[in-house]
Every structure is written in structure tokens, then in C-alpha cells.
C-alpha positions in Angstrom: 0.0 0.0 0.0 1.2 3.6 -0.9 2.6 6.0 2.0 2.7 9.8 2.8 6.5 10.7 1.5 8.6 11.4 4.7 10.9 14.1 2.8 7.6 16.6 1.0 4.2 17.7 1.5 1.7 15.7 0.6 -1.4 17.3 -1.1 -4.2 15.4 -1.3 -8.5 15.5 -0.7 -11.2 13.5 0.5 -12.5 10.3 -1.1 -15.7 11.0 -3.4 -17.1 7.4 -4.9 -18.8 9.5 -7.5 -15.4 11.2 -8.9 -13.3 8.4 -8.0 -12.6 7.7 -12.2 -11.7 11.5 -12.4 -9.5 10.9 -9.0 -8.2 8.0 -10.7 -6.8 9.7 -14.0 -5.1 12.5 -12.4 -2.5 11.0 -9.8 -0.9 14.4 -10.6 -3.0 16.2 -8.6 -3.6 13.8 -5.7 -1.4 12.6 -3.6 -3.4 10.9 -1.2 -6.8 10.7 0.0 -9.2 10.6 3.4 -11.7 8.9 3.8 -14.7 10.1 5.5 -17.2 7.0 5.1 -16.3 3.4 4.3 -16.8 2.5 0.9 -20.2 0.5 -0.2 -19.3 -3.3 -1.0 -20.2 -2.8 -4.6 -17.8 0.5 -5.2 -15.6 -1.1 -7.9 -13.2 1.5 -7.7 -12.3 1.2 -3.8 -9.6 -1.6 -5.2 -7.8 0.7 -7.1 -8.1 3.6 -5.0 -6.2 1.8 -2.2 -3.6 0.7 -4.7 -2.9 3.9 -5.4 -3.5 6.1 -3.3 -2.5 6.9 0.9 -5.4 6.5 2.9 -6.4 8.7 5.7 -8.7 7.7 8.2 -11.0 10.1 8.9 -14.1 8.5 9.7 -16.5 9.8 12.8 -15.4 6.6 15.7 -16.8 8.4 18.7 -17.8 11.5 20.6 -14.8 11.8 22.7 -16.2 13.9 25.7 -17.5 10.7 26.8 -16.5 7.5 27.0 -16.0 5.6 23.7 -18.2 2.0 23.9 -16.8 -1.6 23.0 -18.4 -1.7 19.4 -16.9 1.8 18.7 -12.8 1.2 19.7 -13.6 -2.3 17.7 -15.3 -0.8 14.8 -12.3 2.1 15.0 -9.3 -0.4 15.5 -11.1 -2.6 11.8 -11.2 0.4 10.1 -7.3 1.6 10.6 -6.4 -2.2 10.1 -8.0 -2.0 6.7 -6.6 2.0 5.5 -3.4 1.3 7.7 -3.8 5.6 8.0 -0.5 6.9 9.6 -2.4 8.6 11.7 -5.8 8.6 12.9 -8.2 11.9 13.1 -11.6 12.7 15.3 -12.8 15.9 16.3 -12.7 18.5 19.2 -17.0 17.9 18.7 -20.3 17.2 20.8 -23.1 15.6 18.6 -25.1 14.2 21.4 -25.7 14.8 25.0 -23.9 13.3 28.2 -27.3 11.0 28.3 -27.6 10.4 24.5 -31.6 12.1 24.6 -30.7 15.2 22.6 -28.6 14.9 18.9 -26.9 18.0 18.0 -24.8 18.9 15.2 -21.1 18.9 13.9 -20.9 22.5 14.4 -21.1 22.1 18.4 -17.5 22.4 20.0 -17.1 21.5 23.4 -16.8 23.1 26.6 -13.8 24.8 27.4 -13.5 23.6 31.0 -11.7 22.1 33.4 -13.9 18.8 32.9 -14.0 18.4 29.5 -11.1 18.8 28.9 -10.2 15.9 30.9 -12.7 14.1 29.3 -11.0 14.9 26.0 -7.6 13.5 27.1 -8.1 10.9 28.9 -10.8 9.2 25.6 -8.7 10.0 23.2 -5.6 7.7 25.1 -8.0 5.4 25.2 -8.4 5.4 20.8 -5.2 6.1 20.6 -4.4 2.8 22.3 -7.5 1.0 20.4 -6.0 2.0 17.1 -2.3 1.7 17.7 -1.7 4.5 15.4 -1.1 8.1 16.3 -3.7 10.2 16.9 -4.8 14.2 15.0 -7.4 16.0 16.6 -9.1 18.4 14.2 -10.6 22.4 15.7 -14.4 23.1 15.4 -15.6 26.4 14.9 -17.7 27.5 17.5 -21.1 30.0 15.6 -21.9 31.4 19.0 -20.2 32.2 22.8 -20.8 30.3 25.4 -20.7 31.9 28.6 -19.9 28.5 30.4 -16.0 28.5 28.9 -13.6 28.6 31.7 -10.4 29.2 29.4 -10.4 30.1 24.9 -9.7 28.0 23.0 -6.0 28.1 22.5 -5.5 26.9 26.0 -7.6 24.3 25.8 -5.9 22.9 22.7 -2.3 24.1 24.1 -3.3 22.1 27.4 -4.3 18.8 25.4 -1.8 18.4 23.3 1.0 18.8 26.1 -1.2 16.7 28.6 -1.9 13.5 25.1 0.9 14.5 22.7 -1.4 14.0 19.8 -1.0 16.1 16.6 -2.9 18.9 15.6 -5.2 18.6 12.5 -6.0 22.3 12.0 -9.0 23.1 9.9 -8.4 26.4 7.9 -12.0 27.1 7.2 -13.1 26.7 10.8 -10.4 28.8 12.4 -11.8 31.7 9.5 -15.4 31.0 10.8 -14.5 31.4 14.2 -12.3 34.6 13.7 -15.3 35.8 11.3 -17.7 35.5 14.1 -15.6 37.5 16.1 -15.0 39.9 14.2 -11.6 39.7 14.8 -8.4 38.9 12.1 -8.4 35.5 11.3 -4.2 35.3 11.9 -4.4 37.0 15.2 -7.6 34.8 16.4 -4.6 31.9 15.8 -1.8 33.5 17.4 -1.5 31.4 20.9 -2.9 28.1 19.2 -0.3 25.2 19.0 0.7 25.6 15.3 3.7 23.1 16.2 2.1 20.6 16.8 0.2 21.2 13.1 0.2 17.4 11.5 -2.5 18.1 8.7 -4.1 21.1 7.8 -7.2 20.8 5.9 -8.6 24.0 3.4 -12.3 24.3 1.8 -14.9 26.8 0.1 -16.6 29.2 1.7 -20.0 30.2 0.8 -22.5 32.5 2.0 -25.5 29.9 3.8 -29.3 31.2 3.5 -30.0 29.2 6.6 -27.7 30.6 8.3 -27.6 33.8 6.9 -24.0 34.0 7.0 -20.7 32.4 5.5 -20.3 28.8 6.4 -18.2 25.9 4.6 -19.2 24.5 0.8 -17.7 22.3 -1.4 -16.3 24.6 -3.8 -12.5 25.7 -4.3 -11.0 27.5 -1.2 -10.4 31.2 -2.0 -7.1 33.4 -1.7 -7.8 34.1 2.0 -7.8 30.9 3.0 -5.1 30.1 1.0 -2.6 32.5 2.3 -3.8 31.4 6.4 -3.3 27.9 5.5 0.4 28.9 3.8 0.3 31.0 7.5 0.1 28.1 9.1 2.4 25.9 7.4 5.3 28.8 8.1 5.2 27.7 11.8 4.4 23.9 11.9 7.5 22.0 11.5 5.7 18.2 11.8 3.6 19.9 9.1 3.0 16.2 7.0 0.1 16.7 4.6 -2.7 19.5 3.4 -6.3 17.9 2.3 -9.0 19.5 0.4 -11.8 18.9 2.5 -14.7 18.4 -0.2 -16.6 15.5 0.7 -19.9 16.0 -0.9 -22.5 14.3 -3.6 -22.6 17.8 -5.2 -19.0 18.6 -5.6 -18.1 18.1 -9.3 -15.4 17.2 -10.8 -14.6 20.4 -12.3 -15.0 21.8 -8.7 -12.2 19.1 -7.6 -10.1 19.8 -10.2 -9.6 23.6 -9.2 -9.2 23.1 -6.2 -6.8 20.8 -6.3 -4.5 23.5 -8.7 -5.1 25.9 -6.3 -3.9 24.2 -3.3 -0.9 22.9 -5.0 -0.5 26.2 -6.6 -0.1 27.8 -3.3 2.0 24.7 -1.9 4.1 23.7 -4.4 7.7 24.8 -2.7 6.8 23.7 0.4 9.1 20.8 2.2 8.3 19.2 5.2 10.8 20.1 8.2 11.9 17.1 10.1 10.7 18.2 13.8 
């Protein structure tokens, strides 16, 4: 099976079944490839895919504020033994409450407090350890304040990575949504965040949303301003390893792929990973 190169940076985007021909023909562009969903039994692509291409596990195995159950470290461990991912990625998310009555949504982040975040360390050693693989935890944007926080959010990520010694999957688009809803400079909103412990840093679109009734993430190619963060970024991550395109959508096209991958490698293309 294929591996992330140790000596460059690896650009690469998230596995769409419905463009995997297009992904396919242009090795060029792709360098490797996350998977967000296991592939149906009758995708007759998969098989090539994973001939060709790094896999990056990437998949939701549990909400790791609480506990992670039996069936979800055994469904997380099959999955890694299958991609063999060099490293494994959840999220800093809540989609359910503490008694599982109430589902909310991928855009919750946690609490930043005391509790939580030992919750967060102490389940995500307990992955780790399920998936013997290293472990990237990826920032979620928070839309609103929550009075509740006892520290930001740069200590709580500073303090978890110290206190696991997992990477740092930083998620461009989510760091500009949070900086945007502060309406405060995206660059500063990052200063104090642990950018060396950066691992993977993932760019996207940004689209105005009706529901919303203001900018949130869509699969479309990631504009200039996310561009030059994300180039931001990789200036102060020295285990910096690999940038995705995070499309991962039944609407995405393949014309919509293709520029954004020539954008991101555009804005990449002399970069070379620094041995940490």
C-alpha cells in the first residue's frame, strides 16, 4: 500500500465514490486521499483507489467527551487495520448529550473547561491505544459564545496536546469561521494556538448559507484568503506532513475538484516538510 512521502508535502482531498474515475486519472493532482465513510461493497473503484492512493482515516469513531463503547474502539481499530492511515483523526465535537436524549450537530465544540477537557484526554488515550496509530485532533468552529467556557480555545488545545501528545489537524475554514464570528483577524484569532504541533491542515470553500444567513463551509475551491492562512500556518508547523482538500460531498463536481486541487498545489508547491 502507498505511504505519505517522509521528505515533502503531501497534497491530497477526500475520497468522493462518485469522482473516484476523475480521481483515478489525475494522480498528478492527488497525492493521497481521506476517507470520510467506508466504501459501499459494490464501489468497484475502492480496489484501485487503495492501490494507489495513501489512505487517511477520517471517519466519525466516537464523541470523545464521553466514554467511547466496546463496538466503537472495535469498529475504529477494523477500520485503521484495513486504510493502515499513519495517523488517525476525530474531532474536538459534541453531537449528542452526556445521556444520548438530545442529537446535535457537527458544528457544536465542546466546553472549554476544566472537565472536558479531561474528558477529552483521557478518551482520546483510550483510541489512541485501540487504534495503535497516532492520533490528529481536528478544531471546530464554534457559531456562538458560550458563557460557560472557563479558558479560549487556544488553551484548551495548548493544554491537550501537552497533557496526550497528539498532533494537531488544524481546519483552515473553521479557524476563519471562528475569527469571522468574532470579528476579529483570522491570523491573530490563531496566534497562541499550538501551530507546532500542526500534523495536517485541511482547506475548503466558503459560501455564503441562507440558513444561516451568513458564511459557512461549501464544497467549492477554497479562495485566496484561506489560502494564504493555510500557507500561514504551514510557516510555523514543523511536523507539518500533509494539506487535504476537505470536499466530501454528492454535489461537488469534478470540475469543482479539479480547481481546487491546482489551487492548493499552486499555493504549496515549494513547500518541504521540516523534520521536527
Amino acid at each position: 500500500m502507498p505511504a505519505i512521502p517522509p521528505d515533502r508535502l503531501s497534497i491530497g482531498t477526500f475520497y468522493n465514490p462518485h469522482l473516484a474515475p476523475f480521481t483515478l486519472e489525475h494522480p498528478e493532482l492527488i497525492d493521497h486521499l481521506a476517507i470520510a465513510d467506508p466504501p459501499d461493497a459494490d464501489d468497484e473503484f475502492f480496489p484501485l483507489i487503495q492501490q494507489q492512493y495513501p489512505l487517511l482515516l477520517h471517519d466519525y469513531l466516537g464523541q470523545l467527551s464521553d466514554p467511547l463503547s466496546k463496538f466503537a474502539l472495535d469498529r475504529a481499530r477494523r477500520l485503521q487495520e484495513r486504510y493502515r492511515s499513519p495517523w488517525v483523526a476525530e474531532h474536538f465535537q459534541c453531537l449528542h448529550t452526556q445521556d444520548h436524549a438530545r442529537s446535535l450537530d457537527y458544528v457544536f465544540p465542546p466546553l472549554y473547561t476544566e472537565e472536558f477537557l479531561s474528558r477529552f484526554c483521557e478518551n482520546a488515550a483510550v483510541l489512541r491505544d485501540a487504534v495503535q496509530a497516532p492520533l490528529v485532533m481536528e478544531n471546530i468552529p464554534g457559531f456562538f459564545s458560550v458563557k460557560h467556557a472557563q479558558m479560549s480555545e487556544a488553551e484548551f488545545l495548548c493544554r491537550f496536546f501537552d497533557k496526550t501528545g497528539c498532533g494537531f489537524l488544524i481546519d483552515i475554514p473553521h479557524i476563519w469561521l471562528a475569527a469571522h464570528q468574532r470579528d476579529v483577524d483570522a491570523r491573530q484569532y490563531i496566534e497562541d494556538f499550538p501551530l507546532r504541533e500542526v500534523v495536517e491542515i485541511h482547506v475548503a470553500g466558503i459560501e455564503y448559507d441562507c440558513d444561516l444567513d451568513a458564511p459557512w463551509i461549501a464544497p467549492t475551491p477554497p479562495n485566496d484568503d484561506i489560502l494564504r492562512l493555510a500557507q500561514s500556518v504551514a510557516e510555523r508547523a514543523p511536523k507539518l506532513r500533509a494539506v487535504t482538500v476537505d470536499v466530501f460531498s454528492p454535489t461537488v463536481t469534478a470540475q469543482q475538484l479539479e480547481e481546487s486541487m491546482r489551487r492548493t498545489r499552486a499555493a504549496f508547491e515549494s513547500a518541504v516538510v521540516v523534520a521536527s
